[in-house]
N, C-alpha and C positions, 0 to 999 in steps of 0.2 A: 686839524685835519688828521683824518687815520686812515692809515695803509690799508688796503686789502686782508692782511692778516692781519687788523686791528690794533696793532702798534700805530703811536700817534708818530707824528713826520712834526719834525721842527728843521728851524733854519739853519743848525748845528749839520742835522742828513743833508739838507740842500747844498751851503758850504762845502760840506766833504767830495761831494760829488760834482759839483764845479770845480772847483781845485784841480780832481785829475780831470777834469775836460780839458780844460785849460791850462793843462800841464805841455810846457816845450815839446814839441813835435808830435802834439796829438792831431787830431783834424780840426777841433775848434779851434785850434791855436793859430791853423793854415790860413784861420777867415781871415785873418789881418787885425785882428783886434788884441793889442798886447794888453794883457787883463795882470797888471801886477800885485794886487793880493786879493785874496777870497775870506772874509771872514764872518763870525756869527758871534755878538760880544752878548747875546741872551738866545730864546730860542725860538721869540718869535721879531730878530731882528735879521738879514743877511746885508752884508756891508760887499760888494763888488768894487774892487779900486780898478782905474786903465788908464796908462800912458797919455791918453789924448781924451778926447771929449768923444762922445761914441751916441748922441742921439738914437740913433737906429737901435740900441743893447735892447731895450723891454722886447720890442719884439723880435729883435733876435730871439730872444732867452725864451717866447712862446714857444719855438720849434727843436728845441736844445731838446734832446731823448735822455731822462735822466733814470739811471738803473737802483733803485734800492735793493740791496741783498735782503733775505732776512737772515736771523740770527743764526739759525742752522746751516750746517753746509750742507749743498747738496740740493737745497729746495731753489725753484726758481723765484725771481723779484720780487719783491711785493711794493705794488704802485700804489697810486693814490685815484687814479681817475677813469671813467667810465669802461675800460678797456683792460685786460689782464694778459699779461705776456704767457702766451702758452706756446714758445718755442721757438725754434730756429726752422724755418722750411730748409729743403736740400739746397735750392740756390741761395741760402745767402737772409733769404727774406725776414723779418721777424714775425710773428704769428701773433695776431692779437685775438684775445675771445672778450664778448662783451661780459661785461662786471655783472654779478645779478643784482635788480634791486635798481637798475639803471634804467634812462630810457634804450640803453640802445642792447636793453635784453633779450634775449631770441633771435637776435640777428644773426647771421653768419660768421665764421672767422675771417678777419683783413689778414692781407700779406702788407706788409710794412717793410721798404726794403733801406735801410743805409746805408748803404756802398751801391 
């Protein structure tokens, strides 16, 4: 799979970015789900460890908002799906624009709020 800025996305980016989700006293951490290790032993493998048994994790992890930086600073995210983070609104919201090349091209911008 490749990023928006056409770097490919392997389970190593995914791993890294669950990790600090589910880092002590983040908000994923709040859900109740003790997720004690995040790993990636190739790139297209990711290994989730948790305390208990957690049925419900796959779809949890559908609505988990995962931020890829790119390599430069200073540039915003670069995702991987239909939608491209173009911002922060004033209250809060995240800004999404649709991807070109998608079906959901020409559409308007969503507000996306998490908090």
């Amino acid at each position: 799979m490749r990023r928006h800025d056409g770097r490919l996305l392997d389970a190593r980016d995914v791993a890294a970015q669950l990790g600090r989700a589910f880092a002590s006293g983040r908000a994923l951490a709040a859900a109740g789900l003790d997720v004690t290790s995040v790993a990636a032993p190739d790139p297209g493998t990711l290994v989730l460890r948790t305390a208990a048994p957690a049925g419900w994790l796959p779809n949890y992890l559908a609505y988990v908002l995962l931020r890829f930086d790119r390599g430069e600073p200073g540039l915003p995210p670069a995702g991987t799906g239909p939608y491209v983070y173009g911002g922060e609104a004033p209250d809060g919201a995240v800004v999404l624009d649709a991807f070109p090349g998608t079906a959901t091209a020409g559409r308007p911008s969503t507000g996306w709020s998490s908090g």
